[in-house]
C-alpha positions in Angstrom: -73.4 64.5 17.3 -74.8 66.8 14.3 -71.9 68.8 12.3 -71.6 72.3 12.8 -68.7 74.2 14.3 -66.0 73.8 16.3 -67.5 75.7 18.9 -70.7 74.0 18.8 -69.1 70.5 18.5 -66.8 71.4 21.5 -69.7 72.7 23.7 -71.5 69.0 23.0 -69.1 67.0 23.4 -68.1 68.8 27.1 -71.4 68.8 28.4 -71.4 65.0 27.5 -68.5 64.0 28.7 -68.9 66.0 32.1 -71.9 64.4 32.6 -70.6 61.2 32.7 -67.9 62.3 35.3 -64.9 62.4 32.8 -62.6 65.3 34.8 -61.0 68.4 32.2 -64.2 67.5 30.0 -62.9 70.4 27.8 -59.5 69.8 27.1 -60.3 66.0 26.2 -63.1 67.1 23.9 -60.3 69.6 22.5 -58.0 66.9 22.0 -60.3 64.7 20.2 -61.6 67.3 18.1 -58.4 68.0 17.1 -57.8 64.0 16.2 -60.5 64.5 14.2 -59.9 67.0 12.5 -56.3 66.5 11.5 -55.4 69.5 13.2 -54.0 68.8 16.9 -56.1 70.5 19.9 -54.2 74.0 19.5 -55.7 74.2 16.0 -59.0 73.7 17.1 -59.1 75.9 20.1 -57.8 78.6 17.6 -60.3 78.3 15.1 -63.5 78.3 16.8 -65.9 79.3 14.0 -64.2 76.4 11.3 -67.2 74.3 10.1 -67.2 70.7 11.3 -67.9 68.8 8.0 -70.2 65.3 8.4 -67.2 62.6 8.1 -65.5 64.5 10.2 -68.4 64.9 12.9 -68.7 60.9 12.7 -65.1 60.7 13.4 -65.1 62.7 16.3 -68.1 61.2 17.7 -67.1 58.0 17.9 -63.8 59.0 19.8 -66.5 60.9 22.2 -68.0 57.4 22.5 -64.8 56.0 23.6 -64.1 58.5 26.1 -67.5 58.5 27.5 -66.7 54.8 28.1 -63.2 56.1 30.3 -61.1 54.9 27.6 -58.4 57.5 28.7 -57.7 60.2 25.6 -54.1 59.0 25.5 -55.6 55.0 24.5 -57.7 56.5 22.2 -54.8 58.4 20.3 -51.8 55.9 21.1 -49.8 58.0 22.2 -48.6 59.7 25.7 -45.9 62.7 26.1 -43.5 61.6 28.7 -40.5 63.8 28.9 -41.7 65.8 26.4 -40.9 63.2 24.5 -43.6 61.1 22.3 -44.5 57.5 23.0 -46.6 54.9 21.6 -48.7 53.4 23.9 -50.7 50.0 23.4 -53.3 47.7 25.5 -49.8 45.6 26.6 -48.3 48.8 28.2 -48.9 51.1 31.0 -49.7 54.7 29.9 -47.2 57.0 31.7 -47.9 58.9 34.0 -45.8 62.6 34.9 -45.2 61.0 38.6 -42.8 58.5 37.2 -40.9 61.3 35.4 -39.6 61.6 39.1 -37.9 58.6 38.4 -35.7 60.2 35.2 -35.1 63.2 36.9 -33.6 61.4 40.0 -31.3 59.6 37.9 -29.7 62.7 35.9 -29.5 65.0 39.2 -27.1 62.2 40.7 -25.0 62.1 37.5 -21.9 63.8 37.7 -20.8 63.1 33.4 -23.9 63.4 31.6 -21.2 62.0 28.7 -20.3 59.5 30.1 -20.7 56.2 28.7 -23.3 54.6 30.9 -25.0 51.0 30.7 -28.2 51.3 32.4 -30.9 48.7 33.1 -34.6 49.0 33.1 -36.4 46.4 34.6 -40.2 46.2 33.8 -39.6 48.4 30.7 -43.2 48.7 29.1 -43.4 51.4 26.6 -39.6 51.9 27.1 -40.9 55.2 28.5 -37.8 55.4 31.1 -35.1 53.8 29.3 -35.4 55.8 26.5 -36.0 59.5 28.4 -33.0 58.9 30.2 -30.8 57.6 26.9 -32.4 61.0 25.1 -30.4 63.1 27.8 -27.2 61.0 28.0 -25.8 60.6 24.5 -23.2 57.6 25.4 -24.9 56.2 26.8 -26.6 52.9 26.0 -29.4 50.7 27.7 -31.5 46.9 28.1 -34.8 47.1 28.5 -36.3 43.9 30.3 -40.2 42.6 30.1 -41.9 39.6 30.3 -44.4 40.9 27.7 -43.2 40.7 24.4 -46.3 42.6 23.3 -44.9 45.3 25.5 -41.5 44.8 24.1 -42.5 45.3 20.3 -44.4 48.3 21.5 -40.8 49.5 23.4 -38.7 48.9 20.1 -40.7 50.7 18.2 -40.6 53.7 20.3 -36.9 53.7 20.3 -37.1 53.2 16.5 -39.3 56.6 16.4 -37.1 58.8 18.6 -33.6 57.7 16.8 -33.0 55.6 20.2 -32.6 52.3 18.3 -29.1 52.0 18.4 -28.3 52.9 21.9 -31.2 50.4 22.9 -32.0 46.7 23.2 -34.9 44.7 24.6 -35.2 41.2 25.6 -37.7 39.4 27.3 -37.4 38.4 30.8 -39.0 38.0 34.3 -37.0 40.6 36.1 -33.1 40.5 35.9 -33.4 36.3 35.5 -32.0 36.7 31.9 -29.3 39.3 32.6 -26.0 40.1 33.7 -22.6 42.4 33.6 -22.6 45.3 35.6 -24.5 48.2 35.1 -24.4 52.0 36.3 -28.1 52.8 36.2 -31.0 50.5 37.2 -34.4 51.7 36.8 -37.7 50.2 37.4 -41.7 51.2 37.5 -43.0 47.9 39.4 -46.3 46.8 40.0 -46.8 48.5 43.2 -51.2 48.7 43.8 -52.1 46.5 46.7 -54.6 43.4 45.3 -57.5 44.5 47.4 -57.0 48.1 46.1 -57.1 47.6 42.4 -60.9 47.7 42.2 -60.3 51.0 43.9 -58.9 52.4 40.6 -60.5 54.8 38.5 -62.1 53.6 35.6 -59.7 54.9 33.4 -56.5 52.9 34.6 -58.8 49.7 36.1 -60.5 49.2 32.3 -57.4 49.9 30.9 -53.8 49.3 32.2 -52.9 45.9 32.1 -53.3 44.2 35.5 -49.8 42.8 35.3 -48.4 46.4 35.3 -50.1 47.6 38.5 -50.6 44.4 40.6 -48.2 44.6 43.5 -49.2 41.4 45.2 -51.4 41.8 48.8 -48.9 43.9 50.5 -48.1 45.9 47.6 -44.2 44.7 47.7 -44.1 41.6 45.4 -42.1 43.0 42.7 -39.5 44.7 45.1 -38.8 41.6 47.0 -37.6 40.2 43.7 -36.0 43.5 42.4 -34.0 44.1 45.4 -31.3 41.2 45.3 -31.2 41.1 41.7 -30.5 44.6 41.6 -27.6 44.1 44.3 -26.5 41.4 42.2 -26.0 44.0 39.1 -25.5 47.0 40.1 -21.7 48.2 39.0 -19.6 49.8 42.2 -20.4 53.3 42.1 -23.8 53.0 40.5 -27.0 53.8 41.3 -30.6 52.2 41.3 -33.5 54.2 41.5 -37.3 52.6 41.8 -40.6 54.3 41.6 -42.9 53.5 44.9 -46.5 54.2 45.9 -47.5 55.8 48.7 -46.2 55.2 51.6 -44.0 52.2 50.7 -40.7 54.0 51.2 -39.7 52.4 54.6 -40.8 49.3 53.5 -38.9 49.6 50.3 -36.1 50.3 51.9 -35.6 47.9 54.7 -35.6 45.5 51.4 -33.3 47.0 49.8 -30.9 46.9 52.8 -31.6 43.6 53.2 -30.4 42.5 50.1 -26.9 44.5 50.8 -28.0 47.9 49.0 -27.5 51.4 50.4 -30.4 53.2 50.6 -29.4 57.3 49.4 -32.7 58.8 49.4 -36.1 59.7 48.4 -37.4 61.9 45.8 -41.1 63.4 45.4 -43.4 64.0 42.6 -44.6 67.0 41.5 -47.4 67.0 44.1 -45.1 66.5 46.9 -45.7 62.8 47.1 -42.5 60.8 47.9 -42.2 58.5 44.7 -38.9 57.6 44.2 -35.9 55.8 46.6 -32.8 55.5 45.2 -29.7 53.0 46.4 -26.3 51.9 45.5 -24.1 49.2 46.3 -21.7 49.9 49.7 -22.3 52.1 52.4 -22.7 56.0 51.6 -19.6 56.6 52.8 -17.6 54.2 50.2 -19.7 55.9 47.2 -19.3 59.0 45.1 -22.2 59.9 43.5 -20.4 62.4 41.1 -18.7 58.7 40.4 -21.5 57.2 38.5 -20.2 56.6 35.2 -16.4 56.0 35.6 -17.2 52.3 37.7 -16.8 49.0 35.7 -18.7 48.7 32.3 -21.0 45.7 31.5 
C-alpha cells in the first residue's frame, strides 16, 4: 500500500477489503486510516486531499492486513463503544455487541429511583461492559462483577478504572454465583448462549475471535441458564429484578427455567432489530412485586 492521499489510501484499502467479503469496507478502511494517522475516522473523512506520509502508510497497511484476515476493527483498536461509553476490549473478552445494550436498557426502564442505592450483580462480566453502563446511569449505586477468567477480570477493572467506575465496582473470580452471596436488586448476565453444532456457523469475525468460552452454550444452547436460574433465585433481594440476554428463540425455554427454579418471569424485551433478546424475572409472583419497588428491598 504506496503512500499518497487519504483519498487514494481510502479507495485501496476499500476495494481490498470488499474483495475479501469484509461488509462497510469503507467505514472500516476509515477507521483504520484514522488509527493510523492519529486522527480518528472523522478527521480522515474530512481531510481527503492530506498526504499519507510513508510510516504512516506502513502503519495503516498492516491494520488493512489484519482486517483482511476478519480480525474485527474493534480487536484491532481495543476498544468497543457500548453505551456510548468506551471499553477496552482484549482476546479474554467478548466484544460487545449493540444487541446486548437491550439488556441495560431493560434494567433502567423497570427502575423506579434511578438514586437509589442499588447492589446489582453481573454474572459472566467480561469487559464489565454491563456492569459498568448500568453503574454510569445510577450514581448509588454499586456493583460485583463475577468471571471465571481472570484475564477477563483485569481487562473489567481496568475499564472501571478508565470511566471513574472503580469505586462503585468490584470483580472476583467465580464460576457463576458459586462465590457469592447477600441479596442484590439487579442481576445481569450475557451467557454463553450459541448452540455447539452452530458455532462453526459463525462469521469469521466472532468464530476467529471471541473466546469460545463466551459463546458456547452447550448442545441445546441452555447450559449456562440451567445454572443461572437457581442461583439467581437464590440472590435475588425481594423486589428485585434479574434480567438475561437470550438468543433467538430461547425465550420459552428460558423461561420455563426460570420458573422452575421459583422466579417470576415479567417479560421480554427486543433488540433494535426487533429480535426478542432480553427476559427479565423477579422473585414472587407479579402480583406480590412492585417494579417501581426495585431499590427500596433488602441491601446486600
Amino acid at each position: 500500500m504506496s503512500a499518497g492521499t487519504v483519498d487514494q489510501a481510502l479507495a485501496d484499502a476499500t476495494a481490498r477489503l470488499r474483495a475479501a467479503g469484509v461488509e462497510a469496507a469503507r467505514r472500516d478502511a476509515c477507521l483504520l486510516l484514522g488509527a493510523a494517522l492519529g486522527t480518528g475516522a472523522d478527521a480522515v473523512r474530512a481531510q481527503p486531499e492530506r498526504p499519507v506520509g510513508g510510516a504512516e502508510s506502513a502503519v495503516f497497511a498492516a491494520l488493512v492486513a489484519r482486517r483482511l484476515r476478519r480480525e474485527p476493527v474493534s480487536r484491532i483498536l481495543g476498544s468497543r463503544e457500548f453505551w456510548s461509553l468506551p471499553f477496552k476490549i482484549t482476546p479474554a473478552t467478548l466484544d460487545p455487541r449493540p444487541d446486548s445494550e437491550t439488556v441495560v436498557a431493560a434494567v433502567l426502564a423497570r427502575i423506579g429511583d434511578r438514586s437509589a442505592p442499588l447492589a446489582i450483580l453481573d454474572l459472566g462480566t467480561g469487559s464489565g461492559c454491563l456492569l459498568l453502563a448500568l453503574l454510569a446511569e445510577l450514581p448509588a449505586a454499586r456493583g460485583l462483577g463475577v468471571d471465571v477468567c481472570e484475564a477477563a477480570l483485569r481487562t473489567a477493572r481496568e475499564n472501571a478504572v478508565a470511566l471513574g467506575l472503580a469505586g462503585r465496582a468490584s470483580f472476583v473470580r467465580g464460576a457463576w454465583a458459586a462465590a457469592v452471596a447477600g441479596a442484590w436488586q439487579v442481576i445481569v448476565s450475557n451467557p454463553p448462549y450459541i448452540l455447539t453444532d452452530d458455532l462453526r456457523d459463525l462469521a469469521p469475525e466472532v468464530q476467529g475471535y471471541d473466546p469460545h468460552l463466551a459463546l458456547d452454550g452447550g448442545a441445546d444452547g441452555l447450559e449456562a441458564y440451567r445454572a443461572l436460574a437457581p442461583e439467581i433465585a437464590r440472590l435475588i433481594a425481594p423486589g428485585g429484578l434479574a434480567a438475561l440476554e437470550i438468543g433467538t428463540a430461547q425465550s420459552e425455554d428460558v423461561e420455563l427455567l426460570l420458573r422452575a427454579a421459583g422466579l417470576s418471569v415479567l417479560g421480554r424485551d427486543r433488540d433494535l432489530a426487533g429480535r426478542q433478546r432480553c427476559v427479565l424475572a423477579g422473585a414472587g409472583t407479579p402480583a406480590e412485586r412492585s417494579l417501581g419497588e426495585i431499590g427500596r428491598g433488602e441491601r446486600k
